[in-house]
DOTI-348264 format. One record per residue: x negated, y, z negated of N, C-alpha, C, O in turn; residue in one letter; residue number from 1. Coordinates in Angstrom, 3 decimals. Layout:
REM residues N
{{X Y Z} {X Y Z} {X Y Z} {X Y Z} A NUM}
...
This chain:
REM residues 117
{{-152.016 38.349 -203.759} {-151.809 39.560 -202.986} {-151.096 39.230 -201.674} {-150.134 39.858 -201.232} X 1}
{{-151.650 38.222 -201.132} {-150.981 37.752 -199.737} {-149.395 37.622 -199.955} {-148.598 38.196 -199.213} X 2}
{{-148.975 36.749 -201.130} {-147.957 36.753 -201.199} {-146.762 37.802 -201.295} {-145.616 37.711 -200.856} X 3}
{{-147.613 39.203 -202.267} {-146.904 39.913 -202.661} {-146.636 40.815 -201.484} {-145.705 41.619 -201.449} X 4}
{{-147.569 40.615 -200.462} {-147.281 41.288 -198.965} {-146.391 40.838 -198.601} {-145.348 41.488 -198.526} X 5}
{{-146.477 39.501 -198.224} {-145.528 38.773 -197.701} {-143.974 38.829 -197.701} {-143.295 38.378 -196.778} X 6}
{{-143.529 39.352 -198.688} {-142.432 39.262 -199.808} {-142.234 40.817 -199.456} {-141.046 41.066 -199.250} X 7}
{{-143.200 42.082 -199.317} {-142.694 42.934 -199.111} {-142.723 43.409 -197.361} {-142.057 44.340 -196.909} X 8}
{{-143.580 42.597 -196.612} {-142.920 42.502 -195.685} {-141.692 42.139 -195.055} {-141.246 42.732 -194.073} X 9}
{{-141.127 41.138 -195.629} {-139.546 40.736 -195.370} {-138.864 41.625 -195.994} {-137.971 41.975 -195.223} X 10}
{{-138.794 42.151 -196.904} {-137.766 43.365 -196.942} {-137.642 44.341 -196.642} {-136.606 44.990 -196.789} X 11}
{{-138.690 44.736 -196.121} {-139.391 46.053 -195.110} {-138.551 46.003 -193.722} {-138.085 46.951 -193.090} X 12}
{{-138.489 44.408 -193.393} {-138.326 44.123 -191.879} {-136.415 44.324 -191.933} {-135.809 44.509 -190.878} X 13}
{{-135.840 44.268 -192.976} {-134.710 44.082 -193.081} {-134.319 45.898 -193.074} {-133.485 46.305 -192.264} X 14}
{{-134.749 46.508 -193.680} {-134.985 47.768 -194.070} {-135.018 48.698 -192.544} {-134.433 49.770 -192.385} X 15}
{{-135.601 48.201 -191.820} {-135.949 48.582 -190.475} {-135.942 47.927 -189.052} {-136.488 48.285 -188.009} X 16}
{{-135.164 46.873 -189.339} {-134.852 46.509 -187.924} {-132.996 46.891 -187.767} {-132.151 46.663 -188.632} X 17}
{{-132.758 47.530 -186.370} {-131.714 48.074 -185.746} {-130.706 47.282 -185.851} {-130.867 46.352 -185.061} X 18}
{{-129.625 47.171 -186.504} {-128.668 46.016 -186.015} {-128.033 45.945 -184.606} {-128.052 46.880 -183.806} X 19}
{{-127.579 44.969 -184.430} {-127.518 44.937 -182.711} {-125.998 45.339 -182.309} {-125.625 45.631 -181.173} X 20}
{{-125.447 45.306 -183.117} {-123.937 45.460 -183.144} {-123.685 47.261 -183.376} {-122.881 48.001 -182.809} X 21}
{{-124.781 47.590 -184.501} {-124.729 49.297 -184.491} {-125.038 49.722 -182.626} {-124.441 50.531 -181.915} X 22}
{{-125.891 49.039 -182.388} {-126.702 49.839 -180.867} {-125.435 49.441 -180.241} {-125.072 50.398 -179.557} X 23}
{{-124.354 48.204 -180.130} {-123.856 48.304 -178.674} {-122.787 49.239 -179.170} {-121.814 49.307 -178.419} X 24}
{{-122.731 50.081 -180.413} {-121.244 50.440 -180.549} {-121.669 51.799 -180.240} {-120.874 52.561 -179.690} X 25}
{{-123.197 52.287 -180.631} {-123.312 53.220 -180.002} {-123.909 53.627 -178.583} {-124.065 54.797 -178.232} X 26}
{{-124.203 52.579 -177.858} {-124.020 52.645 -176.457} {-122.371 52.788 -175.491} {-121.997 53.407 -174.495} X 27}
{{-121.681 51.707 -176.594} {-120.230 51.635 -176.428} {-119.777 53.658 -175.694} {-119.361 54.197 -174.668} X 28}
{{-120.309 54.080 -177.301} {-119.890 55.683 -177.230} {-120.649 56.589 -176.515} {-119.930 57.514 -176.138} X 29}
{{-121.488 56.679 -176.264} {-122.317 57.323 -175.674} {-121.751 57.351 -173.830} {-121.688 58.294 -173.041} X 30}
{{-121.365 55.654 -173.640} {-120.787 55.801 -172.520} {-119.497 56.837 -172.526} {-119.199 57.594 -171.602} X 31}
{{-118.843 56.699 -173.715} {-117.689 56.717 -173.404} {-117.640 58.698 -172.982} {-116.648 59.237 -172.491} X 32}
{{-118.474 59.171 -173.206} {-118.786 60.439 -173.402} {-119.487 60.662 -171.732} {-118.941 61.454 -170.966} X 33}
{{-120.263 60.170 -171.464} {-121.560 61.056 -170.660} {-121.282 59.855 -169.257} {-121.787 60.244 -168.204} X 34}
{{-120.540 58.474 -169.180} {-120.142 57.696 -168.092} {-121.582 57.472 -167.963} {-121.796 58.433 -167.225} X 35}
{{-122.814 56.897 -168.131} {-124.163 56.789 -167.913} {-123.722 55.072 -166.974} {-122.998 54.122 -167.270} X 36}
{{-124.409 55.323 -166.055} {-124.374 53.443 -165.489} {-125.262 52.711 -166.595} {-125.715 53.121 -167.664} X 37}
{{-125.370 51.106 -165.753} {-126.415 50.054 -166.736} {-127.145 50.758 -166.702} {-127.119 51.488 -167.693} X 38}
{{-128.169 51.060 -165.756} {-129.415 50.891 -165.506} {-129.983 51.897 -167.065} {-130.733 51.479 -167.947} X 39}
{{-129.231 53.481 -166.969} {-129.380 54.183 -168.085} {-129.188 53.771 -169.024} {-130.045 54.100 -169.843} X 40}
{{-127.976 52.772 -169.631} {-127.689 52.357 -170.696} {-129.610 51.404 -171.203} {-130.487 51.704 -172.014} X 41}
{{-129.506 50.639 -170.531} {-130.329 49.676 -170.748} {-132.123 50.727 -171.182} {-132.961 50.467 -172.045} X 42}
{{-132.099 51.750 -170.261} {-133.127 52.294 -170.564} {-133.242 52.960 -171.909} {-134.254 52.851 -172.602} X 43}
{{-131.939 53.809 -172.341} {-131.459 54.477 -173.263} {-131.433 53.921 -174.935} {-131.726 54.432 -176.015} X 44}
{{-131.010 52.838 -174.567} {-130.513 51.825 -175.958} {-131.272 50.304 -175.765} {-130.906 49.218 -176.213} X 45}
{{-132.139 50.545 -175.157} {-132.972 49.219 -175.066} {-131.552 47.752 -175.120} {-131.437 46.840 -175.939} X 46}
{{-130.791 48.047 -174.037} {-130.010 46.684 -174.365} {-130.162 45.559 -173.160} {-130.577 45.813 -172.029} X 47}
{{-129.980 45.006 -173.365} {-129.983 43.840 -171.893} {-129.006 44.127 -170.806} {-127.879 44.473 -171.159} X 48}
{{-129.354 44.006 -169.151} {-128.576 43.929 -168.132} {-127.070 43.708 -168.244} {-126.081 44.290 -167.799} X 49}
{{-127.290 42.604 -169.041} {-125.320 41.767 -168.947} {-125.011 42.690 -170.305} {-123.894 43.191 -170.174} X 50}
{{-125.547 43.023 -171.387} {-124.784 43.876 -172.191} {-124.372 45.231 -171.533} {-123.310 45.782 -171.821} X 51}
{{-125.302 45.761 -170.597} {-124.815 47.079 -170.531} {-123.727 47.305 -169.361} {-122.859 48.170 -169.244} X 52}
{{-124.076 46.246 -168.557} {-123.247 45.739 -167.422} {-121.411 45.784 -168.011} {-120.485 46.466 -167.572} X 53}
{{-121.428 44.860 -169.038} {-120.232 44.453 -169.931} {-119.593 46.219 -170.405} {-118.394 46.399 -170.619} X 54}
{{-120.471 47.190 -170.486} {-119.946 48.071 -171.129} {-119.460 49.024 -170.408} {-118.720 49.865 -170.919} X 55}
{{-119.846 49.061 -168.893} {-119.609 49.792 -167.622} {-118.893 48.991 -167.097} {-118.383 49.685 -166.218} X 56}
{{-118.453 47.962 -166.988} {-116.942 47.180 -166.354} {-115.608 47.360 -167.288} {-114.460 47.554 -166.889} X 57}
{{-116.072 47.242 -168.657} {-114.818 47.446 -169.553} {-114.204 49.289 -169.411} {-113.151 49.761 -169.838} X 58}
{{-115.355 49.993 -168.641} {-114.695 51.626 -168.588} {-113.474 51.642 -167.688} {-113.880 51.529 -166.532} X 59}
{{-112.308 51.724 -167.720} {-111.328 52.306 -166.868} {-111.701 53.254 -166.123} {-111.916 53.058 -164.927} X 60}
{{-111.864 54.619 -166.778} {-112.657 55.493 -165.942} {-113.435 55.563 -164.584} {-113.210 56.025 -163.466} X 61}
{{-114.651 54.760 -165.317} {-115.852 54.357 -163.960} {-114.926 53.525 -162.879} {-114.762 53.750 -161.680} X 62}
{{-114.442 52.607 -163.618} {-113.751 51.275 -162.405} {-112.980 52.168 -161.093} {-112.952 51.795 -159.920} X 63}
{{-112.377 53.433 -161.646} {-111.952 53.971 -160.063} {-112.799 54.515 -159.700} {-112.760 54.634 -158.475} X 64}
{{-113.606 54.942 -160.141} {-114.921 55.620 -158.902} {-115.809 54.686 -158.206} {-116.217 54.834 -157.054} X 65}
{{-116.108 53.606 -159.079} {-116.663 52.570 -159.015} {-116.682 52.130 -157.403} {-115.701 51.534 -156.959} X 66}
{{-118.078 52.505 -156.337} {-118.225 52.168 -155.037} {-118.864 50.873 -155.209} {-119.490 50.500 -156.201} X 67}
{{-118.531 49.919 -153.619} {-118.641 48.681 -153.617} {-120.740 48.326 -153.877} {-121.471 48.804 -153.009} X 68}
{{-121.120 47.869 -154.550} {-122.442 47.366 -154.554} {-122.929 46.802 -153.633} {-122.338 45.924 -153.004} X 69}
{{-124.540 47.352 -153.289} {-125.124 46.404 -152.203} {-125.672 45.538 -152.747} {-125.967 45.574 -153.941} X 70}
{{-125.937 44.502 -151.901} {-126.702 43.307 -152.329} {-128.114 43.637 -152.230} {-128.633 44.281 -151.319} X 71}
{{-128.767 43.073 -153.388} {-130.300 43.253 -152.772} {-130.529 42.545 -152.077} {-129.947 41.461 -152.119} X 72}
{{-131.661 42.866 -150.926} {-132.007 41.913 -149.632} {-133.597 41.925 -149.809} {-134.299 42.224 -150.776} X 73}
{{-133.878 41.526 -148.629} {-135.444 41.190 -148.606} {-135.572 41.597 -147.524} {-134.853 41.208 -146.604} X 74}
{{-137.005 42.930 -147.300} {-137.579 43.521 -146.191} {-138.402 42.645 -146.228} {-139.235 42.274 -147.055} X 75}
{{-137.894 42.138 -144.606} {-139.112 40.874 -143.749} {-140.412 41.413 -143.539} {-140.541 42.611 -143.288} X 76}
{{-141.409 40.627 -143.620} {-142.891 41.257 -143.265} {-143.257 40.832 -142.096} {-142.931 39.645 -142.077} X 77}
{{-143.796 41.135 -141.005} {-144.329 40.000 -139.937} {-146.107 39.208 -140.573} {-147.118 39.380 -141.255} X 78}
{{-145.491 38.468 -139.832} {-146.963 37.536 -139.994} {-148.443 37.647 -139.465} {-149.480 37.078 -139.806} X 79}
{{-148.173 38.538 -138.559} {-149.252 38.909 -137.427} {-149.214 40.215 -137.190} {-148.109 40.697 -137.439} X 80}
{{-150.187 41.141 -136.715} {-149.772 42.588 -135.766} {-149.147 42.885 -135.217} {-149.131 42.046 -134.317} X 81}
{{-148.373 43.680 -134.982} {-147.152 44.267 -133.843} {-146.067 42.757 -133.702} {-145.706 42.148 -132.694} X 82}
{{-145.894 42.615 -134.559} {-144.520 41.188 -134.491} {-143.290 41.861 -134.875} {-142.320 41.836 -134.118} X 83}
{{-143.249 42.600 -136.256} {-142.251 42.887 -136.530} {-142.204 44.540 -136.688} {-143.287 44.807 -137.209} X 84}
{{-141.554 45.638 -136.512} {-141.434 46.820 -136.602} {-139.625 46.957 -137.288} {-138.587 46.314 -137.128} X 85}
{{-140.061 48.226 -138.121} {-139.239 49.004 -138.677} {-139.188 50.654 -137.881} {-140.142 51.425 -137.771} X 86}
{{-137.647 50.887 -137.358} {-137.717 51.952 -136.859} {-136.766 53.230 -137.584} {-135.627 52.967 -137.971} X 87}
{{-137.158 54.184 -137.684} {-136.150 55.192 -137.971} {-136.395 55.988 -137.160} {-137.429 55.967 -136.492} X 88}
{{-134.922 57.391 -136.995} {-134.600 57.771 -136.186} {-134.024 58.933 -136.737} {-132.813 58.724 -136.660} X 89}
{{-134.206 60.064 -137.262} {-134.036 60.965 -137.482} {-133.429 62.383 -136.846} {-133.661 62.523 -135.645} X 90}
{{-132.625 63.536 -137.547} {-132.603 64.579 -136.564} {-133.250 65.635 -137.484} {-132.953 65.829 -138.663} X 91}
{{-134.321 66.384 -136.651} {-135.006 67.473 -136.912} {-134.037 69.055 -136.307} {-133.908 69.247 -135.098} X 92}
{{-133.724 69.577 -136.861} {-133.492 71.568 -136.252} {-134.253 71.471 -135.029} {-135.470 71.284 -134.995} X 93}
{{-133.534 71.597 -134.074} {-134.011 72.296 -132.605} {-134.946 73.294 -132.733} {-134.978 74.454 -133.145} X 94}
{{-136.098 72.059 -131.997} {-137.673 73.099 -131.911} {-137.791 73.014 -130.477} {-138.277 72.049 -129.886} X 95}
{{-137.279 74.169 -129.877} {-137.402 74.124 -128.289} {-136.601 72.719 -127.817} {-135.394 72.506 -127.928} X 96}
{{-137.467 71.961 -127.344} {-136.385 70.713 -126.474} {-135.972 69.885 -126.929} {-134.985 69.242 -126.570} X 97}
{{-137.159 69.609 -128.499} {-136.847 68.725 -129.553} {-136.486 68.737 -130.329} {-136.615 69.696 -131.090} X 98}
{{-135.617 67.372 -130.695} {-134.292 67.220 -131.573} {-134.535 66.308 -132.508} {-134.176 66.276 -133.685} X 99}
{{-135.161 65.587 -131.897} {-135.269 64.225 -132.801} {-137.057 63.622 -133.366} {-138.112 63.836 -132.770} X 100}
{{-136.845 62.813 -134.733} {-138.135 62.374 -135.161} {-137.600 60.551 -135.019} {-136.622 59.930 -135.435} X 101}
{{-138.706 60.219 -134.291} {-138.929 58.799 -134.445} {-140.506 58.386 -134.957} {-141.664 58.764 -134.786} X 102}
{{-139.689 57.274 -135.756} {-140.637 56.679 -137.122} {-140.615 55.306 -136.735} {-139.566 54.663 -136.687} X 103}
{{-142.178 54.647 -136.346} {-142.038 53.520 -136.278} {-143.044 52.824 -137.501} {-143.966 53.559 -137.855} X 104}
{{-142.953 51.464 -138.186} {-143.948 50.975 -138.932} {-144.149 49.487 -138.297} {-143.201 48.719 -138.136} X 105}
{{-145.417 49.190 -137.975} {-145.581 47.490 -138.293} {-145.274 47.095 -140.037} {-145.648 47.788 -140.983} X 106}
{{-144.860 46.402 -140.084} {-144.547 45.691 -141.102} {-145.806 44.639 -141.985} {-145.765 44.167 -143.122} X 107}
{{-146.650 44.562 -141.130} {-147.519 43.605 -141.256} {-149.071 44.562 -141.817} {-149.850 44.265 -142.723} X 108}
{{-149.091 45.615 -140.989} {-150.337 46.199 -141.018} {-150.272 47.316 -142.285} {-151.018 47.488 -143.249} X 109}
{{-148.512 48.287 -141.654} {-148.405 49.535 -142.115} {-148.645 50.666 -141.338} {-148.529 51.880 -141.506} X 110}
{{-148.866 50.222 -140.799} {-149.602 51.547 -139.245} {-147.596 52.301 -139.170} {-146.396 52.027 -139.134} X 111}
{{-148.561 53.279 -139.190} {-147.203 54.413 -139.178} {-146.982 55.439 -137.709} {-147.620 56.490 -137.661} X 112}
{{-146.226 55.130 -136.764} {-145.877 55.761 -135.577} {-145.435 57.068 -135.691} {-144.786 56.920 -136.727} X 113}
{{-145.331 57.955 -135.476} {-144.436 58.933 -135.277} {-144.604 60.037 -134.115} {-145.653 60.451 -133.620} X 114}
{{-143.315 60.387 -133.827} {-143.108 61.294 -132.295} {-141.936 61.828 -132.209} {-140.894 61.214 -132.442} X 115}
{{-142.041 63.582 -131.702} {-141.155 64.198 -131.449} {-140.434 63.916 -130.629} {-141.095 63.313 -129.784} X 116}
{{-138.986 64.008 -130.204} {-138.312 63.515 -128.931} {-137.389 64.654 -128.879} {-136.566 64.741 -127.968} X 117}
């Protein structure tokens, strides 16, 4: 019996696994239709980074819209209390004198500042 599983498991698996060449041709198209970036491709068609990457550089199309990429960076933490702060600086609609929202964070704690100006 084991065997006869065995035996019909492998042709089962052949029967039902995706070929990989069908998915990039229809990721291929799918781009070519709807312009989806990697990130969608990859979610969409379960394909890898550098495949879907490969399929959004080969678009003519995208390549002129195509804005310059940021690098990912690393938000510093401080090591201690009040060492390091993150500030933003916002504009709120004129409420009487005030114009502006300032946002401060320690980095370390999380303690969240904020004040009308």
């Amino acid at each position: 019996i084991a065997e006869g599983n065995r035996r019909a498991d492998a042709l089962a698996a052949l029967a039902f696994t995706p070929n990989v060449l069908e998915i990039c041709q229809q990721a291929k198209l799918s781009h070519q239709l709807y312009h989806q970036n990697a990130p969608a491709l990859v979610r969409t068609f379960h394909l890898t980074q550098d495949q879907a990457r490969a399929i959004v550089v080969t678009c003519c199309q995208c390549q002129q819209h195509q804005l310059p990429s940021l690098g990912l960076g690393v938000n510093p933490r401080g090591l201690q209390r009040c060492q390091l702060w993150q500030i933003n600086i916002t504009h709120f609609p004129e409420f009487g004198r005030q114009k502006y929202i300032h946002v401060s964070m320690d980095t370390f704690s999380g303690a969240v500042f904020a004040s009308a100006r």
